[in-house]
N, CA and C of each residue as an Amber inpcrd file, in Angstrom:
protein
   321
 126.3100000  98.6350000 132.8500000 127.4560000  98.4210000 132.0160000
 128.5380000  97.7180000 132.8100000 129.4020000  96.6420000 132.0880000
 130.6250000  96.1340000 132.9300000 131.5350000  97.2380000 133.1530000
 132.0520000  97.1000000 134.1150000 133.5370000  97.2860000 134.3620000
 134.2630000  97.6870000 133.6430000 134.8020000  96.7050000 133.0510000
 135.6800000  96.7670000 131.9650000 135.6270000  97.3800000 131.2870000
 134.4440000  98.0210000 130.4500000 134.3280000  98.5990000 129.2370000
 134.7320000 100.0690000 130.0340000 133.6800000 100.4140000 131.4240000
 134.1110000 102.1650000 131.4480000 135.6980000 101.8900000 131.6110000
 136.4470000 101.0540000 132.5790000 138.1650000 101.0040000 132.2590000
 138.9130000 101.6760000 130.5560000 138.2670000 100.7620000 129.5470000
 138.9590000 100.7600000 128.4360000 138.3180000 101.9830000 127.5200000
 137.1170000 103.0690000 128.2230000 136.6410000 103.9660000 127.3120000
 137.5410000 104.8960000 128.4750000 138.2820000 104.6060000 129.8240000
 138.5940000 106.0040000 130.1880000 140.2410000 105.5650000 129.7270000
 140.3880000 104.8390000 129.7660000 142.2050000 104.3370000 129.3100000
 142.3460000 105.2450000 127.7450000 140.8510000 104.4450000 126.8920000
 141.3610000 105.2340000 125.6580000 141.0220000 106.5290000 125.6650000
 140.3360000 107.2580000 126.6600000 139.9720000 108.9690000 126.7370000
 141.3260000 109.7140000 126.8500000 141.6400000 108.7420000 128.3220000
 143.1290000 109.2160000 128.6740000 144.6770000 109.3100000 127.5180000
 144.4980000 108.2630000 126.8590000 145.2040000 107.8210000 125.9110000
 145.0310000 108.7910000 124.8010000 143.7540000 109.3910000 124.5870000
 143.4000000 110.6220000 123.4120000 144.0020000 111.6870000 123.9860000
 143.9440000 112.0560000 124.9410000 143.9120000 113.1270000 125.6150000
 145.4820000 113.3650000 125.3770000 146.2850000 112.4450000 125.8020000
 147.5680000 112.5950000 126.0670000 148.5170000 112.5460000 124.5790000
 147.8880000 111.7220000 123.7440000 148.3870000 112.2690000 122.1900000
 148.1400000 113.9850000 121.6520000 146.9810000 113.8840000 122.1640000
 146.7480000 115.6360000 122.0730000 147.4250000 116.2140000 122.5240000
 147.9450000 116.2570000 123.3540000 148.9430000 116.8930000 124.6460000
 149.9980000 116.7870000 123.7570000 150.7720000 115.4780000 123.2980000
 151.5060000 115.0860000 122.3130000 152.1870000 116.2890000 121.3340000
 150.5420000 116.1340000 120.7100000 150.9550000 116.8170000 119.1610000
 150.8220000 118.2920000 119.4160000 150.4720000 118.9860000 120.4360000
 150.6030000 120.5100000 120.7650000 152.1690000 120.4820000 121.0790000
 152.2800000 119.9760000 122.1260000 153.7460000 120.3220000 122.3730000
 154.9390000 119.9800000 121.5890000 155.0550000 119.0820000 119.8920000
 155.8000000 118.9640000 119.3020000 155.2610000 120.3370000 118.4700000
 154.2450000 120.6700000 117.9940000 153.9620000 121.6310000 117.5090000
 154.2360000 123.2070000 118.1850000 154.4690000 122.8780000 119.0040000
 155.3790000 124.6520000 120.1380000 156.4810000 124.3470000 119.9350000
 157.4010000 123.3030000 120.2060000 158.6240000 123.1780000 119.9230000
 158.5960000 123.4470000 118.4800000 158.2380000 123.3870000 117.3400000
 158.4090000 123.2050000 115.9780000 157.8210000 125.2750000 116.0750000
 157.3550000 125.7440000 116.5500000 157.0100000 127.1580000 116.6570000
 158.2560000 127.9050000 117.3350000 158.8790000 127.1490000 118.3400000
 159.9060000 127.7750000 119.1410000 161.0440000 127.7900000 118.3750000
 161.3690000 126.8810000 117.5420000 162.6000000 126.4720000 116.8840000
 162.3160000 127.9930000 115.6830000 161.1750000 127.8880000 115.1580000
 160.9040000 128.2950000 114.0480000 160.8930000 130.4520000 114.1410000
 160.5830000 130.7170000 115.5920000 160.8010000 132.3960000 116.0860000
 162.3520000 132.4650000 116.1080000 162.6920000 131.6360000 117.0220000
 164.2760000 131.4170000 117.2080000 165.4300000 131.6700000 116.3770000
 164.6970000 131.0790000 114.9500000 165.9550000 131.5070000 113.6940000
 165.1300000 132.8530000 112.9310000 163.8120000 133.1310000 113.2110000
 163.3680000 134.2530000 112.7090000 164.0670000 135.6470000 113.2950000
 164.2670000 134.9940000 115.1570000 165.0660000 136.3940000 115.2220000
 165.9970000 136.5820000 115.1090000 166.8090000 135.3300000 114.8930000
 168.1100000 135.2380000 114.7920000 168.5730000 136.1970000 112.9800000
 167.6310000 135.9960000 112.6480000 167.6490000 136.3730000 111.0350000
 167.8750000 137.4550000 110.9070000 166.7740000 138.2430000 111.7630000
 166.2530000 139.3930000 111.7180000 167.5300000 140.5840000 112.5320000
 168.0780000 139.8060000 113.7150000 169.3670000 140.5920000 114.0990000
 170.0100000 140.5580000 113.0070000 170.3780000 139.4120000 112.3630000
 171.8010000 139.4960000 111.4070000 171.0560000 140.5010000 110.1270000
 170.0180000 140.9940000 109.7450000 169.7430000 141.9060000 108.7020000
 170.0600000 142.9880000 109.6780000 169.2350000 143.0040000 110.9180000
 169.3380000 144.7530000 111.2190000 170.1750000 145.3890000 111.8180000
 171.7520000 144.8750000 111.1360000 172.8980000 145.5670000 111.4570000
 172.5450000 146.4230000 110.1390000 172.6110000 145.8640000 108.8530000
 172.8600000 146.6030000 107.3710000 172.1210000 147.9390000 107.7190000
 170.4110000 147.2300000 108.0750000 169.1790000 148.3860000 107.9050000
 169.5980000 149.5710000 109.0360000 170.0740000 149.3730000 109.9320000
 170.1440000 150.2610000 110.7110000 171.3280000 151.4980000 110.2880000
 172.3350000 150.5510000 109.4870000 173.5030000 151.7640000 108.5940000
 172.8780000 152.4370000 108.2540000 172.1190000 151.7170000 107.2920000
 171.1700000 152.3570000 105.8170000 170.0930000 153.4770000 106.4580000
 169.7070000 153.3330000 107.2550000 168.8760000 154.1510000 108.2210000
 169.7310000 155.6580000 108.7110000 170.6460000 155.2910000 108.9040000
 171.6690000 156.2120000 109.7940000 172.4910000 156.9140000 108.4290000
 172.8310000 156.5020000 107.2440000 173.1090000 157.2130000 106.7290000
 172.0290000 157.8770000 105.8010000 170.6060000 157.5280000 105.8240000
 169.5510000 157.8850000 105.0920000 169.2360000 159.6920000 105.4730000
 169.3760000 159.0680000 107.1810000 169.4480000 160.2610000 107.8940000
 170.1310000 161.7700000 108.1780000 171.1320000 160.9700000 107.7000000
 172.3330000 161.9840000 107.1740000 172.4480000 162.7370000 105.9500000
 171.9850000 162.1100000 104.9820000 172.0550000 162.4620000 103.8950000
 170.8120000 163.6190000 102.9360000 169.6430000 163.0830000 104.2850000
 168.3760000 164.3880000 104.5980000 168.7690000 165.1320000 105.4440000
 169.8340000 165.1810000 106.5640000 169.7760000 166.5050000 106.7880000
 171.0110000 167.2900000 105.6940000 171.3960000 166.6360000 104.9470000
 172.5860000 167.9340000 104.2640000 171.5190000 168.0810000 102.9170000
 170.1740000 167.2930000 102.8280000 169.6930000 167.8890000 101.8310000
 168.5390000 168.7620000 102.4390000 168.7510000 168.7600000 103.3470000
 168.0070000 169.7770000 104.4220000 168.5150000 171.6680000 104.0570000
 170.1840000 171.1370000 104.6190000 171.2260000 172.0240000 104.4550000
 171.0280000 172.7580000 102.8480000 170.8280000 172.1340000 101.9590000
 170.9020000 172.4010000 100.3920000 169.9810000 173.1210000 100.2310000
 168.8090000 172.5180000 101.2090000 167.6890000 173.5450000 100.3390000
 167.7670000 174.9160000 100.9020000 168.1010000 175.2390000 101.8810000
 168.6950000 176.3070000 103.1060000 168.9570000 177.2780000 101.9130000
 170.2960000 176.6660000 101.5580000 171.2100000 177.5240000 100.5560000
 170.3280000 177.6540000  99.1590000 169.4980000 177.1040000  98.4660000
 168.9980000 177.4110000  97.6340000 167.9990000 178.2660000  97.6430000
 167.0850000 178.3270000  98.7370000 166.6350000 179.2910000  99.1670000
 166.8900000 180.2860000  99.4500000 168.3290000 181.0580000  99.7990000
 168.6970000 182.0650000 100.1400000 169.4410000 182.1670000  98.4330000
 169.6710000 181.3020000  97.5980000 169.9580000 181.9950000  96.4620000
 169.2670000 182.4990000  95.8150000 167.9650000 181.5210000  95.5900000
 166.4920000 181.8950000  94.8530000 166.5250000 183.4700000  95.2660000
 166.3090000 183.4130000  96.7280000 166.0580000 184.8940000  97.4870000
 166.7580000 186.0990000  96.5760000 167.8610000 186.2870000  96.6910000
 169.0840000 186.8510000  96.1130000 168.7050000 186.9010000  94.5350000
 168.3590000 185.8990000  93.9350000 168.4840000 185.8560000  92.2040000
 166.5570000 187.1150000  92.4790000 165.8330000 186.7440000  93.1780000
 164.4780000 187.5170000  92.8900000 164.7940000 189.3040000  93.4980000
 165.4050000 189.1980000  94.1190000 166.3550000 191.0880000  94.1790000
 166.5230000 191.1990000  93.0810000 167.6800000 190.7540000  92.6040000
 168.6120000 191.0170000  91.5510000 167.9210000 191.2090000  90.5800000
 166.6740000 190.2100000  90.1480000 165.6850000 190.9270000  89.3420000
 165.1570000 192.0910000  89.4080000 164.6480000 192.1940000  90.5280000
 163.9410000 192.9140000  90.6500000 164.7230000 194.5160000  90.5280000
 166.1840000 194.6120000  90.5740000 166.8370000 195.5450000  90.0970000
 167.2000000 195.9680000  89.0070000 167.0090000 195.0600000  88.2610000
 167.5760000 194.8550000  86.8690000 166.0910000 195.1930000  86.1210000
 165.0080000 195.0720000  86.7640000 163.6750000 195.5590000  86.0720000
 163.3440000 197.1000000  86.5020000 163.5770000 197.5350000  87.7680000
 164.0280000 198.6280000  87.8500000 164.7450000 199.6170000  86.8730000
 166.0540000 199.1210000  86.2570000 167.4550000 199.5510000  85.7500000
 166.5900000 199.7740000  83.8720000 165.6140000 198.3440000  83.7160000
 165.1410000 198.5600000  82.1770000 164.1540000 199.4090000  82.8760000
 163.4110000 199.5200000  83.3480000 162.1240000 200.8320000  83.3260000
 162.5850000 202.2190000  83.1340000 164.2320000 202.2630000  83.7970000
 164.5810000 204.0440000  84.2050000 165.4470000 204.1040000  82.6310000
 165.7700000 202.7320000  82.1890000 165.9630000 203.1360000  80.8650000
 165.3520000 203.0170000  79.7060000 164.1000000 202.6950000  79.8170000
 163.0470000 203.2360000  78.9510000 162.1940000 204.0940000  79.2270000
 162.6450000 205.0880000  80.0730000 161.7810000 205.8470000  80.4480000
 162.9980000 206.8340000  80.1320000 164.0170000 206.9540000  80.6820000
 165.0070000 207.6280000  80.0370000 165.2070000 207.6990000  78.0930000
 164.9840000 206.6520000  77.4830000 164.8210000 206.6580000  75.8800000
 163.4730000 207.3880000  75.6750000 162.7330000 207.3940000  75.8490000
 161.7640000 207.8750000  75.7010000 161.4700000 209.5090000  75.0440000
 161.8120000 210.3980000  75.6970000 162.3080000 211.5840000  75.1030000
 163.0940000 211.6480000  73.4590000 164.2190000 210.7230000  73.8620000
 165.1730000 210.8900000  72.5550000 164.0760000 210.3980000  71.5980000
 163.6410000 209.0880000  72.1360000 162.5870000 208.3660000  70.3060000
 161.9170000 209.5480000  69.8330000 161.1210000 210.3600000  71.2850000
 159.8320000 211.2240000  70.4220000 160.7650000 212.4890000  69.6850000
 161.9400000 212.4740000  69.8250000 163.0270000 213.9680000  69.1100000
 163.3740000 213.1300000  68.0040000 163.5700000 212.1420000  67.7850000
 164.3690000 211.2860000  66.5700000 162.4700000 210.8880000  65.8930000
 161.8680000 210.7990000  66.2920000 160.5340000 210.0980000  65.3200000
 160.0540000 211.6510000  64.5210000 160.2930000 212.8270000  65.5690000
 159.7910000 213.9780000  64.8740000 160.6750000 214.7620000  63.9980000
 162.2660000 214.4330000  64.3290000 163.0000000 214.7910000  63.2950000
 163.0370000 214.2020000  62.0430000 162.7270000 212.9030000  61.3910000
 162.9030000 211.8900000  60.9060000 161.7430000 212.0830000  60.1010000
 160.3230000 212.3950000  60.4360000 158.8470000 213.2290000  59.3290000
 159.7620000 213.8490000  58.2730000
């Protein structure tokens, strides 16, 4: 083969090679530009999210707090029953006598 030709198949190898080279590195720059305003984005949201976070947090523990107290009322309201079922048993057990004196007076 001449000369010349391997010259102009390694000129244009070289010449491929280096457009390749080319189009990667406009394509990283076009990637770099493109993270750059992603994080830039992403700070300027995660001031809000991080409020929203912080008062999310807050607002589960006082419903934390709530259920605390509802629980100790529940507690309290199932006594109170339970006295008040007490209070009807000793007073139907207390009526009891009188009905069977009033059902046999009443024949």
């Amino acid at each position: 083969m001449n000369a010349t030709v391997l010259w102009v198949v390694l000129i244009g190898s070289v010449s491929l090679v280096l457009a390749a080279l080319g189009y990667l590195v406009a394509r990283l720059w076009r990637l770099y530009r493109t993270v750059r305003r992603v994080v830039r984005e992403t700070r300027a949201a995660a001031g809000p999210v991080a409020a929203g976070s912080a008062l999310a947090a807050e607002r589960t523990a006082g419903l934390s707090q709530q259920g605390e107290e509802i629980a100790a009322q529940v507690a309290r309201l199932r006594a109170s029953l339970a006295r008040l079922n007490l209070v009807a048993a000793a007073l139907h057990e207390g009526r009891a006598p009188y009905q069977r004196v009033r059902s046999y007076v009443s024949k």
